[in-house]
C-alpha positions as CSV (number, residue, x, y, z in Angstrom):
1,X,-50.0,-151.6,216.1
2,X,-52.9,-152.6,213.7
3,X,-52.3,-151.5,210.2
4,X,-54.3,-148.9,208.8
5,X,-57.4,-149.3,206.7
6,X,-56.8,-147.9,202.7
7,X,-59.0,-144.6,202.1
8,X,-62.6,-145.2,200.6
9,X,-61.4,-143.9,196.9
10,X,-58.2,-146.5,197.4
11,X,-60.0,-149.2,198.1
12,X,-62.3,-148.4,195.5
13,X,-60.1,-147.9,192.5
14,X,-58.7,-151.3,194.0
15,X,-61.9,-153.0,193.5
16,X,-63.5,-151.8,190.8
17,X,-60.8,-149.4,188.5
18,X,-63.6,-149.3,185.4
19,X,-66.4,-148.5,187.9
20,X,-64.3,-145.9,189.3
21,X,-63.4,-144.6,186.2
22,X,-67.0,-144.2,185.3
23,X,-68.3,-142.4,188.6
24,X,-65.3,-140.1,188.3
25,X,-66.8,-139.5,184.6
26,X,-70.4,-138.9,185.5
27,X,-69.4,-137.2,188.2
28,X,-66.9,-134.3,185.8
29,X,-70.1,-134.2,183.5
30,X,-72.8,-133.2,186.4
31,X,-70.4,-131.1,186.9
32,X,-70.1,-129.4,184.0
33,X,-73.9,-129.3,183.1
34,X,-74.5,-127.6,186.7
35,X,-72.2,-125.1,186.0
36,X,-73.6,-124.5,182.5
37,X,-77.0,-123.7,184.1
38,X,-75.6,-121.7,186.7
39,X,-74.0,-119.2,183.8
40,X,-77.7,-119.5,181.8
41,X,-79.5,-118.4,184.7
42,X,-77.3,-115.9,185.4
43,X,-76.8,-114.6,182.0
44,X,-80.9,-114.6,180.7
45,X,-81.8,-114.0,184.1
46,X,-80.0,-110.5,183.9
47,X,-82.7,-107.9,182.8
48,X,-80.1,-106.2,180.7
49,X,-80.1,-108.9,178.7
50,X,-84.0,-109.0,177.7
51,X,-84.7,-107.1,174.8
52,X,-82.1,-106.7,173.4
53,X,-82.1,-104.0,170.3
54,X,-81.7,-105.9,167.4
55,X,-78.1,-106.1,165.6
56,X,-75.9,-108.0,163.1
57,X,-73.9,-109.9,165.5
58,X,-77.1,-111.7,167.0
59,X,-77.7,-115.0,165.8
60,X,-81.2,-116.2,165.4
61,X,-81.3,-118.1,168.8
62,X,-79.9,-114.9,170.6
63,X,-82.5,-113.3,169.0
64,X,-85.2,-116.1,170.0
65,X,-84.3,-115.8,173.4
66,X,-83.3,-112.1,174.2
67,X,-86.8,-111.4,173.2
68,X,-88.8,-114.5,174.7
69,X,-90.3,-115.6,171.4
70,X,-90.7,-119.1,169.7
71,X,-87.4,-119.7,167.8
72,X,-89.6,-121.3,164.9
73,X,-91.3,-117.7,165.0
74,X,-87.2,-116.4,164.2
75,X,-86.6,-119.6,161.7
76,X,-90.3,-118.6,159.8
77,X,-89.3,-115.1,159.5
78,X,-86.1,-115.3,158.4
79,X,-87.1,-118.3,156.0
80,X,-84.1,-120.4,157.6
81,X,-83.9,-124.0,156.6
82,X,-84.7,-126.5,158.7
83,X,-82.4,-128.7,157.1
84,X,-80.5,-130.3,160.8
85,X,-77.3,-128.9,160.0
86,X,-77.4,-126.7,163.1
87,X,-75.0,-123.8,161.0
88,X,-74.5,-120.5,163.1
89,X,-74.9,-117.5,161.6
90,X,-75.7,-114.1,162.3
91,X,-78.2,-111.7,161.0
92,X,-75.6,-110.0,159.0
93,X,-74.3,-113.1,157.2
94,X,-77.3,-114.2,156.2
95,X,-78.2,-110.3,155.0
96,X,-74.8,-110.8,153.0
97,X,-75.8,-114.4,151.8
98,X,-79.5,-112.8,150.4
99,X,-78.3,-109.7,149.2
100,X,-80.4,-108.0,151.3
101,X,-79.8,-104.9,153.7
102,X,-80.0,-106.0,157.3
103,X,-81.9,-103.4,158.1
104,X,-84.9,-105.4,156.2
105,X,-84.2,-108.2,158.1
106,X,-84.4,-106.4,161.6
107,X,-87.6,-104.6,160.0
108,X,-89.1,-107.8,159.5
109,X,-88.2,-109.3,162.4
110,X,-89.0,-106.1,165.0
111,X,-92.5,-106.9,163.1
112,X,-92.8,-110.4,163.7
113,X,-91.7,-110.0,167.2
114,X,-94.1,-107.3,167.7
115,X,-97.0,-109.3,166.2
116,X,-96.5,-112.4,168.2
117,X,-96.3,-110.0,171.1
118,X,-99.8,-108.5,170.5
119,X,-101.1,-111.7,170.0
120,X,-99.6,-113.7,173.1
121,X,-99.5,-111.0,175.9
């Protein structure tokens, strides 16, 4: 009886364990950056999820993208720092952190938002 050939993946963790190591890396990472697409397309591609009314809880990239604007248009208006340090924070925190009512900042955003909107139909 003639003895059986070793599996593909056998032979190949036989010849090359690193290399092996490193497809079976790239390959977990495609997979996790398909599936985080999949959920974004989903998610923003949901109509529900346009427009929606301004709250606390958003932070200024939900708000940037819920609305379809320029999130430099959010950063301007809400005089955020551009300052790298990629901090989340929601609309309420940084009411707290100004001593400002949010309801100002939603003003002044609904206005921005609404400007750039008449400007860029």
């Amino acid at each position: 009886m003639a003895a059986r050939k070793p599996s593909f993946v056998k032979r190949l963790w036989q010849e090359a364990p690193v290399l092996t190591l490193g497809l079976v890396a790239a390959l977990v990472l495609v997979g996790f950056f398909a599936v985080r697409l999949a959920l974004g397309a989903l998610y923003w591609g949901d109509p529900e999820h346009r427009d929606v009314p301004l709250a606390g809880w958003m932070s200024p990239r939900f708000v940037a993208m819920s609305w379809h604007v320029p999130p430099e248009l959010v950063g301007q208006t809400l005089a955020l720092p551009r300052d790298g340090s990629g901090r989340r924070v929601t609309l309420q925190q940084l009411a707290d952190e100004r001593g400002v009512p949010l309801d100002d900042l939603i003003a002044a955003l609904d206005a921005a938002i609404a400007a750039h909107r008449e400007a860029h139909p």
